[in-house]
C-alpha positions as CSV (number, residue, x, y, z in Angstrom):
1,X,8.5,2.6,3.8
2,X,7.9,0.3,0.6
3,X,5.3,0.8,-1.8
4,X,3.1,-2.1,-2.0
5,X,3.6,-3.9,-5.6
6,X,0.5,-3.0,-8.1
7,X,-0.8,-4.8,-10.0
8,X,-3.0,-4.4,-13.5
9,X,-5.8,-6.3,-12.0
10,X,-5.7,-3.5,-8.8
11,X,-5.3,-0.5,-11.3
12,X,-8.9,-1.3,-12.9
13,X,-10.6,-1.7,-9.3
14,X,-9.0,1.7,-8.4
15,X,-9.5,3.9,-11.1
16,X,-13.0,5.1,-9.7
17,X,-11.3,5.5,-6.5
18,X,-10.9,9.2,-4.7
19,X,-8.0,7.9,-2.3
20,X,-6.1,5.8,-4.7
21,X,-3.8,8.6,-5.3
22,X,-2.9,7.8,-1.8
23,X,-2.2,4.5,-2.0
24,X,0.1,4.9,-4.9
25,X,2.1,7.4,-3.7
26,X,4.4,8.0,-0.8
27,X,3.0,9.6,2.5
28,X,5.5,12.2,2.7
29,X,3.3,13.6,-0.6
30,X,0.4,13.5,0.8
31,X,-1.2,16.9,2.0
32,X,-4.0,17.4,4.3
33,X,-6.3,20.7,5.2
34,X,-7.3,19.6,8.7
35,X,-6.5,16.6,10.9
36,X,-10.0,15.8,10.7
37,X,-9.5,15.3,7.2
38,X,-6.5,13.4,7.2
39,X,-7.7,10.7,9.9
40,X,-11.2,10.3,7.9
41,X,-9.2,9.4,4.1
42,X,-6.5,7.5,6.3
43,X,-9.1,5.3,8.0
44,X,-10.5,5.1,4.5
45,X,-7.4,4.0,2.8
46,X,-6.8,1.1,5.8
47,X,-10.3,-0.1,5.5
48,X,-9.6,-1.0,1.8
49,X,-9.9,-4.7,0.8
50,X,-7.4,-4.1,-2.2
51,X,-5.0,-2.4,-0.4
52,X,-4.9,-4.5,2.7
53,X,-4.3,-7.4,0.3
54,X,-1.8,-5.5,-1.5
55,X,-0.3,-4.9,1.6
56,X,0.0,-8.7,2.2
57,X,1.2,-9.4,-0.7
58,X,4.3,-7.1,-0.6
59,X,5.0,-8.8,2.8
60,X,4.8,-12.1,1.7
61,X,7.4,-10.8,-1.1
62,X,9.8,-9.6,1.0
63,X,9.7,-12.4,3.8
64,X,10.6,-14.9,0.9
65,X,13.5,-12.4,-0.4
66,X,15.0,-12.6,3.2
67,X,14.7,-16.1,3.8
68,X,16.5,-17.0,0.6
69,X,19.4,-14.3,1.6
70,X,19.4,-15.9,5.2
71,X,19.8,-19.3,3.2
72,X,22.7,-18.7,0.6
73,X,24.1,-16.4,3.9
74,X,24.4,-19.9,5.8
């Protein structure tokens, strides 16, 4: 899974942010007490404007990196 690109702009919106460790880091680093726990910060972390956008952002990226490979490929 790819880490969505961050910005400086995104760093200063996070910083008061409990769960931004999260979106920053991989999930295999990620540790949870209870599953209770882990779907509440999760559905946190996906209701995030910032990251969502992030999110699209990084996709756009890599959509334009494979349609220029698909293009000097042909």
């Amino acid at each position: 899974m790819n880490r969505p690109n961050i910005e400086m702009l995104n760093h200063d919106k996070c910083r008061d942010c409990d769960y931004a460790v999260y979106c920053y880091t991989k999930p295999s680093f990620w540790i949870f007490r209870t599953q209770e726990e882990m779907e509440r910060k999760i559905a946190y972390i996906e209701s995030c404007p910032i990251r969502r956008n992030m999110i699209k952002s990084n996709k756009k990226d890599q959509e334009t990196k494979i349609s220029s490979i698909q293009k000097v490929s042909t």
